[in-house]
Biotite code that builds the C-alpha atoms (Angstrom):
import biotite.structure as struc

atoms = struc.array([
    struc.Atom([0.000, 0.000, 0.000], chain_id="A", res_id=1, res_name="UNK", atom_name="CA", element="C"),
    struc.Atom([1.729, 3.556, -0.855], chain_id="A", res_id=2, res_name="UNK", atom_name="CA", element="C"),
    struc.Atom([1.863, 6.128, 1.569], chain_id="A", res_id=3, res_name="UNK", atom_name="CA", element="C"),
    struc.Atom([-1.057, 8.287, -0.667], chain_id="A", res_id=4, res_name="UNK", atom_name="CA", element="C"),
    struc.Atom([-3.448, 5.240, -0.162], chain_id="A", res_id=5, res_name="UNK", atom_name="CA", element="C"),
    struc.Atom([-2.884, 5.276, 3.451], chain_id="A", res_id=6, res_name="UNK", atom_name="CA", element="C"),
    struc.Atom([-3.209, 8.470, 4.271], chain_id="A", res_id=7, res_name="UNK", atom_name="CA", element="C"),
    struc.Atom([-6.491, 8.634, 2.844], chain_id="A", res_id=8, res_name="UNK", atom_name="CA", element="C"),
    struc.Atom([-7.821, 6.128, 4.894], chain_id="A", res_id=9, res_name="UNK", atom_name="CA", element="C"),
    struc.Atom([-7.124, 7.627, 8.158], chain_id="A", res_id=10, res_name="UNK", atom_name="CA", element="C"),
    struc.Atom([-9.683, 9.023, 10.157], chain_id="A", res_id=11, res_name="UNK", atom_name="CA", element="C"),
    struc.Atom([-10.202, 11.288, 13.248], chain_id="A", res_id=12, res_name="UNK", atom_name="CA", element="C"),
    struc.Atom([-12.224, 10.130, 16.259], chain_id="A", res_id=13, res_name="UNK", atom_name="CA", element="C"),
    struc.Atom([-13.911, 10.959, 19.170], chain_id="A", res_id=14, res_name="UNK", atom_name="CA", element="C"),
    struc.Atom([-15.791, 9.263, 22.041], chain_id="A", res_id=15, res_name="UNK", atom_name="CA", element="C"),
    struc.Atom([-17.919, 10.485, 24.537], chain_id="A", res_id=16, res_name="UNK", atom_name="CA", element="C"),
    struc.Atom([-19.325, 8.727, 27.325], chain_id="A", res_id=17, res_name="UNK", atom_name="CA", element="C"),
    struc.Atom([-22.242, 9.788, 29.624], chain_id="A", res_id=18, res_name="UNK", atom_name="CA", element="C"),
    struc.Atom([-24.474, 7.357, 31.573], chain_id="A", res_id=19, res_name="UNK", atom_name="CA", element="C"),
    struc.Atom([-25.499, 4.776, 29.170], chain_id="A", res_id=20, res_name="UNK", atom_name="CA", element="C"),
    struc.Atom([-24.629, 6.962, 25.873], chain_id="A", res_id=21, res_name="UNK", atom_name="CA", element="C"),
    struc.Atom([-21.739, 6.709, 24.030], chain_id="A", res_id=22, res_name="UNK", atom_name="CA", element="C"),
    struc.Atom([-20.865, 9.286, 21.119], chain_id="A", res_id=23, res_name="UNK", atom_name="CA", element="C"),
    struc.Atom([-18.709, 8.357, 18.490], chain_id="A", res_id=24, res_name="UNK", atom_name="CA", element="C"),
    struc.Atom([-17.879, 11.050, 16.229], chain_id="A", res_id=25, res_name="UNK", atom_name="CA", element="C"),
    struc.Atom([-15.816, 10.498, 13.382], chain_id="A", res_id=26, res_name="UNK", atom_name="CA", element="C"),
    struc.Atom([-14.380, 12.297, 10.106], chain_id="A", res_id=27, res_name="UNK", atom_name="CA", element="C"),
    struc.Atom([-11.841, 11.571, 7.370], chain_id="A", res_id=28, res_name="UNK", atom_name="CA", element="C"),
    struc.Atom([-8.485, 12.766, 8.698], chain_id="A", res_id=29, res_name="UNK", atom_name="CA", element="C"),
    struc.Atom([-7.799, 15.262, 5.879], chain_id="A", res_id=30, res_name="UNK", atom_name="CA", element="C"),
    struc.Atom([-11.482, 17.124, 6.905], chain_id="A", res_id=31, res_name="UNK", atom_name="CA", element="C"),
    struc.Atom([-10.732, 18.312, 10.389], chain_id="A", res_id=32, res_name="UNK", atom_name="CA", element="C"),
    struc.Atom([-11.061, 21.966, 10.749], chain_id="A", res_id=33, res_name="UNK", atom_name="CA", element="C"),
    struc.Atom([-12.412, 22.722, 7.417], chain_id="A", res_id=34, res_name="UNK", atom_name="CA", element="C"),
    struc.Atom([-15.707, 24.586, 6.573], chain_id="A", res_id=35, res_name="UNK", atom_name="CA", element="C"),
    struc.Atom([-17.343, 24.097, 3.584], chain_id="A", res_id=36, res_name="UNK", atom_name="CA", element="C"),
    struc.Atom([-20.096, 26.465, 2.514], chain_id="A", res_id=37, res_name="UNK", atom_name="CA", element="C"),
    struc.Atom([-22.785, 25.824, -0.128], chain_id="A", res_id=38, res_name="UNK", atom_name="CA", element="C"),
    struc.Atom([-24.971, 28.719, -0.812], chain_id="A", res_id=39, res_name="UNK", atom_name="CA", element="C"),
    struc.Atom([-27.329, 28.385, 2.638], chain_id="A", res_id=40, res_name="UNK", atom_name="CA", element="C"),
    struc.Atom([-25.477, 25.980, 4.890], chain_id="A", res_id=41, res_name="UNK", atom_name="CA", element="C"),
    struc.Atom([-22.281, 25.986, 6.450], chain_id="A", res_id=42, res_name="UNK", atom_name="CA", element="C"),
    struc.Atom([-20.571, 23.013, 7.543], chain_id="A", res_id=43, res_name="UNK", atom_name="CA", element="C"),
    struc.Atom([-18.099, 23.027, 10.114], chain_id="A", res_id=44, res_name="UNK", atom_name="CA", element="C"),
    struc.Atom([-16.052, 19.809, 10.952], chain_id="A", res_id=45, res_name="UNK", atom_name="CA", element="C"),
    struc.Atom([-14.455, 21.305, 14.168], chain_id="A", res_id=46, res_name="UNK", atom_name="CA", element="C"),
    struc.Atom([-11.311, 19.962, 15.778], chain_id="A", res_id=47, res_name="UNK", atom_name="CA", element="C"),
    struc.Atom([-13.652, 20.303, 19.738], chain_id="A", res_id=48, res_name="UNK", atom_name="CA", element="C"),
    struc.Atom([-16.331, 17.791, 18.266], chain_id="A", res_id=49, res_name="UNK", atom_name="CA", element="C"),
    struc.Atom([-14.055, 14.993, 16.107], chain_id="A", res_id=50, res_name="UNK", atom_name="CA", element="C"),
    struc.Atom([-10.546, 15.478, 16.715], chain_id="A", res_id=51, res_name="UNK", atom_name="CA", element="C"),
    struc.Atom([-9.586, 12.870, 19.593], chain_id="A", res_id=52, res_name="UNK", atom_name="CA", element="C"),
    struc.Atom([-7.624, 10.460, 18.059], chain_id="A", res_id=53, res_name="UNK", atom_name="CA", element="C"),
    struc.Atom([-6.357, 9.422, 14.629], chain_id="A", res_id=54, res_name="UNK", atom_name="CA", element="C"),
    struc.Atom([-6.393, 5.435, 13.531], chain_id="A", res_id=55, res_name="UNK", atom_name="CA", element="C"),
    struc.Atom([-7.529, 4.112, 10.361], chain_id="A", res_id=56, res_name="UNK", atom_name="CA", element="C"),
    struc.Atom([-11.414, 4.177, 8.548], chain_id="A", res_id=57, res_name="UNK", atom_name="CA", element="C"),
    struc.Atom([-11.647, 0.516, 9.688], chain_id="A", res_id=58, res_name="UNK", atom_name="CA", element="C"),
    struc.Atom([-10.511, 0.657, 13.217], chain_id="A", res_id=59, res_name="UNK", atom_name="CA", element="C"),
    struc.Atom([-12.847, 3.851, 13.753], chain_id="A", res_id=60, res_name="UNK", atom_name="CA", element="C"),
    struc.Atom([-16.042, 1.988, 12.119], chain_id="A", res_id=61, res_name="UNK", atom_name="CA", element="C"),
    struc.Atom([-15.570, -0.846, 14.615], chain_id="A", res_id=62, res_name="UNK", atom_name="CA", element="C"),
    struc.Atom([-15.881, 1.468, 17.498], chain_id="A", res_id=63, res_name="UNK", atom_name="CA", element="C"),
    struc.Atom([-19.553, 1.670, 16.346], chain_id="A", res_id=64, res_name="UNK", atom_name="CA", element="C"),
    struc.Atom([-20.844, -1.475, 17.661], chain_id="A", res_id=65, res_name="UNK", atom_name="CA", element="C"),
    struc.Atom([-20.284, 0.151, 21.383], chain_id="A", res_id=66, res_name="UNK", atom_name="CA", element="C"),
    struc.Atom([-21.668, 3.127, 20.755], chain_id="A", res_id=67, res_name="UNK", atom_name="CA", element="C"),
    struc.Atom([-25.394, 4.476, 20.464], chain_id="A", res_id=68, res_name="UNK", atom_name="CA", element="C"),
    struc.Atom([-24.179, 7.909, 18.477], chain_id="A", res_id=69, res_name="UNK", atom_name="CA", element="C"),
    struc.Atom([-22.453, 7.871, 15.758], chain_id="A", res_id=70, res_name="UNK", atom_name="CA", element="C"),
    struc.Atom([-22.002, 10.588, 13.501], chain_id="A", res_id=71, res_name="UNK", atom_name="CA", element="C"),
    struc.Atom([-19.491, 10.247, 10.391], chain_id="A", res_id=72, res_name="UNK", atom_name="CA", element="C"),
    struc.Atom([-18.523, 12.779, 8.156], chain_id="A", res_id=73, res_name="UNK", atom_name="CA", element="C"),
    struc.Atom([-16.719, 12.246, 4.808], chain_id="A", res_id=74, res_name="UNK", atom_name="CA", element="C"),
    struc.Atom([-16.335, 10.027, 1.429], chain_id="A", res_id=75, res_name="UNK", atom_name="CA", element="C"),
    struc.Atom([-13.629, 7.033, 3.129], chain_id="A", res_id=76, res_name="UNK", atom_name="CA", element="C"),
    struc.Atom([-15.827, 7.527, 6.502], chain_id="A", res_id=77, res_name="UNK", atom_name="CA", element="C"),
    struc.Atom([-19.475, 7.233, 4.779], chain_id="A", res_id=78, res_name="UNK", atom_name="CA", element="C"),
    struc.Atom([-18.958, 4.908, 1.962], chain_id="A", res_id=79, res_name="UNK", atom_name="CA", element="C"),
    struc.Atom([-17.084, 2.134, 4.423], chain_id="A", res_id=80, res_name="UNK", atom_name="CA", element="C"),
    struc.Atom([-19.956, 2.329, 6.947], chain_id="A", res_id=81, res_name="UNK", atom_name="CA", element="C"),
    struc.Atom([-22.412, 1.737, 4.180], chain_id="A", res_id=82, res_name="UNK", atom_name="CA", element="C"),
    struc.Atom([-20.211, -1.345, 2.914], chain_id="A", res_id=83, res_name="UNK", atom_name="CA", element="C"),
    struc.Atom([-20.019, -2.702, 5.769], chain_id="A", res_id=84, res_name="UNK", atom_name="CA", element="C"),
    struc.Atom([-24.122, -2.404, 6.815], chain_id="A", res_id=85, res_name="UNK", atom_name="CA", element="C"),
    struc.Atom([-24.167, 0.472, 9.649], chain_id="A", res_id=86, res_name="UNK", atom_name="CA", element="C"),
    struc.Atom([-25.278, 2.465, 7.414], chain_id="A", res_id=87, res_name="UNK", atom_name="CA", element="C"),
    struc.Atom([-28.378, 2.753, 4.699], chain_id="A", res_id=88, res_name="UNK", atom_name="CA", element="C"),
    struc.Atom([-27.214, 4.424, 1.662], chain_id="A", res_id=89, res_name="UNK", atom_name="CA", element="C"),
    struc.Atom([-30.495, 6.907, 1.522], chain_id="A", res_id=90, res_name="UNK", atom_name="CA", element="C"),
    struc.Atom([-29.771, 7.751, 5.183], chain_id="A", res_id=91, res_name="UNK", atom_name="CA", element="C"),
    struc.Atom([-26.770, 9.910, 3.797], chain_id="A", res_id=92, res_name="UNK", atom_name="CA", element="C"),
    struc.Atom([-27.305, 13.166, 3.400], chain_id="A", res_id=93, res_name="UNK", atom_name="CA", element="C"),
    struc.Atom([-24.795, 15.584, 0.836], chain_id="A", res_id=94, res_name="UNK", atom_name="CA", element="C"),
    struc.Atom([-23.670, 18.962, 2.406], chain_id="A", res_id=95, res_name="UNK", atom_name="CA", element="C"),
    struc.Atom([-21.027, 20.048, 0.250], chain_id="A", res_id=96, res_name="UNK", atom_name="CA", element="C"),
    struc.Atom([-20.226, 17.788, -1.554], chain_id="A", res_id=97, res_name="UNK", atom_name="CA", element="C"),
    struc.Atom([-19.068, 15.716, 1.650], chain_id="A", res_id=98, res_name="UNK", atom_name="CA", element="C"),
    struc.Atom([-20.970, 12.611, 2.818], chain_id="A", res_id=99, res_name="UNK", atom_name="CA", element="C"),
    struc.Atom([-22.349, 12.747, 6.447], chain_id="A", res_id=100, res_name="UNK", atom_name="CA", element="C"),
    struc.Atom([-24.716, 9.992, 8.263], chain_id="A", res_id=101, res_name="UNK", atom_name="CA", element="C"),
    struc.Atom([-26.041, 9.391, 11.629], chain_id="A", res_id=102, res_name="UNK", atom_name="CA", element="C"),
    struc.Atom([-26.813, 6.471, 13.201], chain_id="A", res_id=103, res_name="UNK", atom_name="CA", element="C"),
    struc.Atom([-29.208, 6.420, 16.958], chain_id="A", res_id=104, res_name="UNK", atom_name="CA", element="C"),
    struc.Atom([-29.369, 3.521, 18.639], chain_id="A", res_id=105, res_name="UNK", atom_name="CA", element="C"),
    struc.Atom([-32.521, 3.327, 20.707], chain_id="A", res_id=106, res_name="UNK", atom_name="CA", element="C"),
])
């Protein structure tokens, strides 16, 4: 695997625990910090909400069986998730150009 290929298969994520709830947040790596603005709606993937740790698309996706938030952000992110069944591909919304989901566990 070249070094391009890895890199763009690195992700940043957080976790948040409270009570019972666990929030996993999670963005492709080269994302953090940007804002992307299309006409109406601005899109901030801030460094206070994602940025805990960096590992790979793969080791961040199987945080989600723990956790009963997720919210993923990004193309390497999104499209994984959806291969791998977290995530239905009409539950992903656009903003930008970037892929986002959500997934609530109740």
């Amino acid at each position: 695997m070249g070094d391009m290929e890895a890199k763009a298969l690195e992700a940043y994520v957080n976790v948040r625990r409270w009570g019972r709830q666990v929030l996993l947040a999670v963005c492709d790596a080269e994302l953090l910090g940007k804002t992307f603005t299309d006409s109406d709606i601005v899109f901030e993937v801030k460094e206070e909400f994602y940025k805990g740790f960096k590992t790979t698309v793969d080791e961040a996706l199987n945080l989600i069986e723990e956790s009963t938030i997720v919210n993923l952000v990004g193309c390497n992110t999104v499209k994984k998730a959806i291969e791998r069944g977290y995530v239905h591909p009409e539950a992903v919304i656009t903003i930008c150009g970037i892929l986002h989901a959500q997934i609530v566990k109740m």
